[in-house]
C-alpha positions in Angstrom: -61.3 -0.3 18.5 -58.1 1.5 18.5 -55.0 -1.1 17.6 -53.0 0.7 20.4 -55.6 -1.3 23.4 -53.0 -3.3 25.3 -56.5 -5.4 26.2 -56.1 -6.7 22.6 -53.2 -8.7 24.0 -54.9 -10.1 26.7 -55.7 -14.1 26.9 -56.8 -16.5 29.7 -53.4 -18.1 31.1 -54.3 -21.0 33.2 -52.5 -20.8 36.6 -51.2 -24.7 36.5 -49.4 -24.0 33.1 -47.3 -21.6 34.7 -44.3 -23.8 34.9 -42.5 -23.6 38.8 -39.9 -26.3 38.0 -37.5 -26.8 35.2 -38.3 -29.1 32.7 -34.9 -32.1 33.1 -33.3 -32.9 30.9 -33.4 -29.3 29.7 -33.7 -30.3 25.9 -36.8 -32.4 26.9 -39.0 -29.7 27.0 -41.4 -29.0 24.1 -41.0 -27.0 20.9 -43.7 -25.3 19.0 -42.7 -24.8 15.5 -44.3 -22.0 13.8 -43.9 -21.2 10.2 -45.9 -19.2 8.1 -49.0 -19.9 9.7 -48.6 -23.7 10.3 -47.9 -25.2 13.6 -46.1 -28.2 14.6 -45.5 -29.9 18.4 -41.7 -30.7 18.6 -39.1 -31.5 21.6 -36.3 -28.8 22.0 -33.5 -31.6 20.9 -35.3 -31.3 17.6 -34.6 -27.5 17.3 -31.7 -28.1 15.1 -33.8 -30.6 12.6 -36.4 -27.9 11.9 -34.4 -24.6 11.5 -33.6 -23.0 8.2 -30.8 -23.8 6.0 -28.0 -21.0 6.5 -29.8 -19.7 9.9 -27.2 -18.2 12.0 -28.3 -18.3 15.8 -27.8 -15.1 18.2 -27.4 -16.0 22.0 -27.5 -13.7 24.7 -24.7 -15.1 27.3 -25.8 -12.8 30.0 -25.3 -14.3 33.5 -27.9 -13.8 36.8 -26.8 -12.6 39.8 -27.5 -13.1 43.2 -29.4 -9.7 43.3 -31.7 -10.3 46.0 -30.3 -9.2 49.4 -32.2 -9.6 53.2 -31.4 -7.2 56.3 -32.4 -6.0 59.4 -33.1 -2.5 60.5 -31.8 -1.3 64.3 -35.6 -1.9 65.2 -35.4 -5.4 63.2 -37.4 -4.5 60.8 -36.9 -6.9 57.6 -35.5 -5.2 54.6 -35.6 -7.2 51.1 -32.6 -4.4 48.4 -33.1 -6.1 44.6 -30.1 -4.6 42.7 -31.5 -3.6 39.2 -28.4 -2.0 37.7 -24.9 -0.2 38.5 -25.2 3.4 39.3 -23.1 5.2 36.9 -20.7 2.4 36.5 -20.2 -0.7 33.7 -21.2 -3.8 35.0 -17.7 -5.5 35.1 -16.6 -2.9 37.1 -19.4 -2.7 39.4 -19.4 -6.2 40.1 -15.6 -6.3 40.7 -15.5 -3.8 43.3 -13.1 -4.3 45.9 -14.5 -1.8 49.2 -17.5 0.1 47.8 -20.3 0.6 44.7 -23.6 2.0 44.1 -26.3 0.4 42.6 -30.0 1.2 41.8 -31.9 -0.9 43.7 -35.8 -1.9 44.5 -36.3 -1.8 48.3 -39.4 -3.8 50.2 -40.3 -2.3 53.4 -38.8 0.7 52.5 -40.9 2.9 55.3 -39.2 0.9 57.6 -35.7 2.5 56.4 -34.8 5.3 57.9 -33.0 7.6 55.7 -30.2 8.3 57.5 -29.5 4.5 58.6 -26.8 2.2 58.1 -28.0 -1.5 57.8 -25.7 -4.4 57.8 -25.4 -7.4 56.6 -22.8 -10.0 58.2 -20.6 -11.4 55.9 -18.4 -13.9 57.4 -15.9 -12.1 60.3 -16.8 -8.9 57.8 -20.1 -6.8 57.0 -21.1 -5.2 54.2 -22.9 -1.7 55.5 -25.7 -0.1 53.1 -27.2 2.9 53.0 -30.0 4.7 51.0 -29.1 7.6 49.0 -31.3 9.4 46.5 -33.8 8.2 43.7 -33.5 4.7 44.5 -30.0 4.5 44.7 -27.9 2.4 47.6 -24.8 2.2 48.5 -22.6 -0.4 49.2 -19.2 -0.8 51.8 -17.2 -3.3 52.8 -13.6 -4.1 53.8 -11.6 -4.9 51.0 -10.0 -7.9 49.9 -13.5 -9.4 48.4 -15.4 -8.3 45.3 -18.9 -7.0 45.3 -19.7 -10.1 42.3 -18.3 -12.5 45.5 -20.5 -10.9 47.9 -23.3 -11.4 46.5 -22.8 -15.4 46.1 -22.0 -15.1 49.9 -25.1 -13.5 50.8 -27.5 -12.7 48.0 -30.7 -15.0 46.8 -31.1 -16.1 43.5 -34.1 -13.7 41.7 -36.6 -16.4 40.5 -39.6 -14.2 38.7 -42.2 -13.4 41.2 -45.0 -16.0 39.7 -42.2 -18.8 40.6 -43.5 -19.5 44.4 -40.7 -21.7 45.3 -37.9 -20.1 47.3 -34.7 -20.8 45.3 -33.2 -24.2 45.5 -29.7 -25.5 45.4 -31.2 -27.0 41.5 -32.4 -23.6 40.8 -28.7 -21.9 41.0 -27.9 -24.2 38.2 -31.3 -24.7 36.5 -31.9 -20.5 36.3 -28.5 -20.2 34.1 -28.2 -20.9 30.9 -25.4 -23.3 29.7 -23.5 -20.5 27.7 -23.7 -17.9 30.4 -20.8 -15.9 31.4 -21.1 -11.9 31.4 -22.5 -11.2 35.3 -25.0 -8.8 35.7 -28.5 -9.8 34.9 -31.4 -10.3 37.7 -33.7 -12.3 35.3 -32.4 -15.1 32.9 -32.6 -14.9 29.3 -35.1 -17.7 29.0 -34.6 -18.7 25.8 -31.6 -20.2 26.4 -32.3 -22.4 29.0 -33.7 -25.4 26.7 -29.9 -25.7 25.1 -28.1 -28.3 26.1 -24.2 -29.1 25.3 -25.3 -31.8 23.3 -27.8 -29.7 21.1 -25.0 -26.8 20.6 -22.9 -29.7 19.4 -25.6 -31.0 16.7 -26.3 -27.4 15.7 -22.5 -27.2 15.2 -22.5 -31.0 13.2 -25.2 -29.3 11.3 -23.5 -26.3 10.0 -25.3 -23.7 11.8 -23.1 -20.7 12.8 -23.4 -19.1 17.0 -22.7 -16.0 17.7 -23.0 -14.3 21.3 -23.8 -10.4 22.5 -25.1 -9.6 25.9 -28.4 -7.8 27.2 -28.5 -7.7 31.2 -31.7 -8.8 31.9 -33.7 -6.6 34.2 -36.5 -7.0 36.1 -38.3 -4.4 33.9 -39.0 -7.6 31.5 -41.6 -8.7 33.7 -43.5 -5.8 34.2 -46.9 -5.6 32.7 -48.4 -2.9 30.5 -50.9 -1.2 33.0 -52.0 1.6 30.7 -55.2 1.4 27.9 -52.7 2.3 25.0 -49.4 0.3 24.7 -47.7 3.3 23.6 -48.4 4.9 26.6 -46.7 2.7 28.3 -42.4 3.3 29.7 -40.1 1.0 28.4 -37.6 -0.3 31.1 -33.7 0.6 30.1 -31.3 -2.3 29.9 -27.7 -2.5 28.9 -26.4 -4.2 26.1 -22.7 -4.9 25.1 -21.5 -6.4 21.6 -17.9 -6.9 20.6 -16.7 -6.6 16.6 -15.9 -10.0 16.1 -19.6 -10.7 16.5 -20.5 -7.9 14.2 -18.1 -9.1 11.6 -20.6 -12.5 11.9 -24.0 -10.8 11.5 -23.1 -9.1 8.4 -22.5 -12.0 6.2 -26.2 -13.5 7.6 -29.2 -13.7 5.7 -31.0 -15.3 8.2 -30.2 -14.1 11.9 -32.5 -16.7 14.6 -32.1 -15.1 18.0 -32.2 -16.8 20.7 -34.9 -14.8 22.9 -36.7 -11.3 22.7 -33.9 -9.9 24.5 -31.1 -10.4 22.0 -33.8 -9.7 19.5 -34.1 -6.4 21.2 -30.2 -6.1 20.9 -30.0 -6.8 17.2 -32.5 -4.5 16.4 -31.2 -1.8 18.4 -28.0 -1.9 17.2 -29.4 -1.3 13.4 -30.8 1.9 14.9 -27.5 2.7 16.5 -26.0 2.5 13.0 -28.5 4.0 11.5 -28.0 7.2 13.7 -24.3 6.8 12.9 -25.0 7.0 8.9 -27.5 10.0 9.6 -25.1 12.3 11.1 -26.0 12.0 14.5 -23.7 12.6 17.4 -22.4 8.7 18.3 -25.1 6.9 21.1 -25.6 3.5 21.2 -28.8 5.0 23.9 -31.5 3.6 22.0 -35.2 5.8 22.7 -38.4 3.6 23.2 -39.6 4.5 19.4 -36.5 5.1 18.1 -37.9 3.7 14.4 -40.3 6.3 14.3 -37.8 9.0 13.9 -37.4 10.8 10.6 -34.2 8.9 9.5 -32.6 7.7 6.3 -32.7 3.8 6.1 -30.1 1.9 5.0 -29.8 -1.6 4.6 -28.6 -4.4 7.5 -25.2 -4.6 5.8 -24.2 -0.9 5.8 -25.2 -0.2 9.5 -23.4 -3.4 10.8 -20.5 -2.0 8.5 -20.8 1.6 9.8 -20.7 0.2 13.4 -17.8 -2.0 12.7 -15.9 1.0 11.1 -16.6 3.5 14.1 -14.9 1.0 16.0 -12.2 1.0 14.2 -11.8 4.3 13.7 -11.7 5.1 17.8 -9.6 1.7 18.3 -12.2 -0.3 20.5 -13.5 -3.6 20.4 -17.0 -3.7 22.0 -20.1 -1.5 22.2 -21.2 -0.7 25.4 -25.1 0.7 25.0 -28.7 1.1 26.8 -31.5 -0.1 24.9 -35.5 0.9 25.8 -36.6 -0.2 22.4 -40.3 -1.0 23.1 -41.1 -3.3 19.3 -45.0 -3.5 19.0 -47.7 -4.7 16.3 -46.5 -2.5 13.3 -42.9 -2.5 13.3 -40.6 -4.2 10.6 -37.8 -6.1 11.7 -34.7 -5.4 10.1 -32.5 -7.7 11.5 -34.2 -10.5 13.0 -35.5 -13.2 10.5 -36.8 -16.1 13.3 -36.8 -16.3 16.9 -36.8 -19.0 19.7 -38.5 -18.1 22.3 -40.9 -19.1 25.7 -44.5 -17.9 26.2 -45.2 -15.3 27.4 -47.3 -13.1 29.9 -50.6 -11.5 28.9 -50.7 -8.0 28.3 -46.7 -7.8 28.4 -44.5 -5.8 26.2 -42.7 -9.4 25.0 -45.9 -10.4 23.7 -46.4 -7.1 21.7 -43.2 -8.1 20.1 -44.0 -11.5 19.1 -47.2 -10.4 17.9 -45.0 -7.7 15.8 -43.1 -10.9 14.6 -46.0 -13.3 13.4 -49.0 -10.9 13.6 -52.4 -11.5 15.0 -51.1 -15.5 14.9 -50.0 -15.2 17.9 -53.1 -15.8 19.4 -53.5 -19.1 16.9 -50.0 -20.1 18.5 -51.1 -19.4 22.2 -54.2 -21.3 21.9 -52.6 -24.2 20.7 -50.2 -23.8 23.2 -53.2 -23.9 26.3 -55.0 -27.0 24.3 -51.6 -28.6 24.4 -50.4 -28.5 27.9 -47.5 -26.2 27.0 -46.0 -24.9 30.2 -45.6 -21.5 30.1 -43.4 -18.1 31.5 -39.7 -18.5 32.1 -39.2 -22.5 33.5 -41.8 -23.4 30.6 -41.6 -25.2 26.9 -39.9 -23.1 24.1 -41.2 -22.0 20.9 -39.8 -21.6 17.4 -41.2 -18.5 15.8 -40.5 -18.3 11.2 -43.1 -15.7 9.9 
């Protein structure tokens, strides 16, 4: 059998495991603890009992958005836009638009849509006018005075994941954020985070454990599955990424960097590839390919990319890095920044289980199983796992 079958990766989820509330109080939920081949039930609260000495936790404090938006065509036809990401524009200034943006979007009922039409959609005395342009793109106008980040809590619908039946609730608009969320932008919630509570950042801090933030926007491209025989065959979904020095200055003194979730595991690891590039020569890109680690590069350690990255910064007399990331980690890879992860349980045959099983190997399954037999509740509202390999 070829190691490359995404079947390999497949395992029977039970439908009522698949959590469609939110554990309360948030740190109630359960924790498996996974180290070196042992496994041991927890509650989240304990997360700060079990982790290593010195581990240095890396939180993604990406925000959702209201991204999902209902109209009616002139024939009232009903037209569901899901904004995925700005077109050509940075997040912070898409979302603070004052009369007009673009955004690529996901459209149901498309056929219904004439090209050429302008559909509204009243927002108070106002409307906000859309129309389709190329590729997937749609534009957005309004009169001014509002920005596009307050339309949307005027009139857009909270993005639950699809398996979450439940239209969104007024607990949900709460309950679908993490506690430490702040940069706007994401349509999916970095899961991860939402077992921490204030008072188990407080014991982590009591503790002695070091936080650090950086910021993937979440896209919907996390919950797509891998439809193809071979993994690699398989398109990794683009999302953005943003990371400022201070936080680099952090992860360079770290020998042990816990993130907080697969996606600011994918953002650590990408940004040793974007500093890896930098110490080969290449022309500056934090645009980080699907297989980026497979390319013929020099390898240096952790410490001299995060250094190199902190010094082009310097050099050009910014403060953040602004990138896209369709790293795609699978069974094989070594991780070179990442020495733990907290994470939920994931999909079968998804690309976030090809990473865990990257992390902890063919134990995965060993995890999962226990996982089932215990009553875990899985996907994005479930219970939480700690991953050491």
């Amino acid at each position: 059998m070829s190691i490359h079958l995404i079947d390999a990766f497949d395992y029977a989820l039970p439908e009522q495991l698949i959590a469609q509330t939110a554990m309360e109080p948030r740190d109630a939920s359960k924790l498996l603890f996974y180290q070196e081949g042992h496994i041991h039930d927890q509650i989240f609260k304990d997360l700060p009992d079990v982790l290593p000495k010195g581990a240095q936790l890396v939180f993604n404090n990406a925000k959702v958005i209201q991204a999902r938006l209902f109209a009616r065509t002139q024939t009232n036809a009903k037209i569901e836009v899901f904004l995925l990401q700005p077109h050509e524009l940075e997040y912070s200034q898409a979302l603070s638009a004052t009369q007009h943006t673009q955004w690529q979007c996901m459209i149901g009922n498309k056929k219904k849509w004439k090209p050429e039409e302008i559909i509204q959609i009243e927002v108070g005395k106002a409307q906000l006018r859309l129309k389709q342009l190329a590729d997937q793109v749609v534009d957005f106008a309004w009169d001014g005075g509002i920005s596009f980040g307050e339309l949307l809590e005027l009139v857009g619908q909270l993005p639950l994941p699809p398996y979450i039946k439940h239209t969104p609730s007024k607990a949900d608009q709460s309950r679908y954020q993490t506690v430490f969320s702040k940069i706007e932008g994401s349509v999916a919630a970095p899961t991860a985070g939402l077992h921490f509570t204030e008072n188990v950042l407080s014991d982590l801090d009591q503790k002695g454990f070091k936080r650090s933030e950086l910021t993937l926007h979440v896209s919907a491209g996390t919950f797509l599955p891998v439809k193809v025989e071979q993994y690699r065959d398989h398109t990794m979904h683009r999302e953005s990424y943003e990371i400022n020095i201070e936080t680099l200055e952090t992860l360079i003194h770290s020998d042990c960097l816990v993130a907080i979730g697969t996606t600011a595991t994918r953002v650590l690891e990408s940004l040793y590839w974007a500093g890896i590039q930098l110490l080969n020569g290449i022309e500056r890109s934090f645009e980080i390919p699907q297989f980026v680690y497979e390319l013929p590069y020099k390898v240096y350690s952790k410490e001299e990319v995060i250094q190199a990255l902190i010094n082009d910064l310097t050099k050009r007399q910014q403060t953040t890095i602004y990138g896209n990331s369709a790293i795609m980690i699978v069974p094989g890879y070594t991780f070179k920044m990442v020495k733990g992860l907290v994470t939920n349980f994931h999909q079968p045959k998804s690309t976030l289980l090809l990473l865990i099983s990257a992390l902890i190997g063919d134990n995965w399954r060993q995890v999962y199983q226990h996982a089932i037999e215990h009553n875990y509740r899985f996907l994005s509202y479930g219970d939480a796992s700690l991953l050491l390999p």
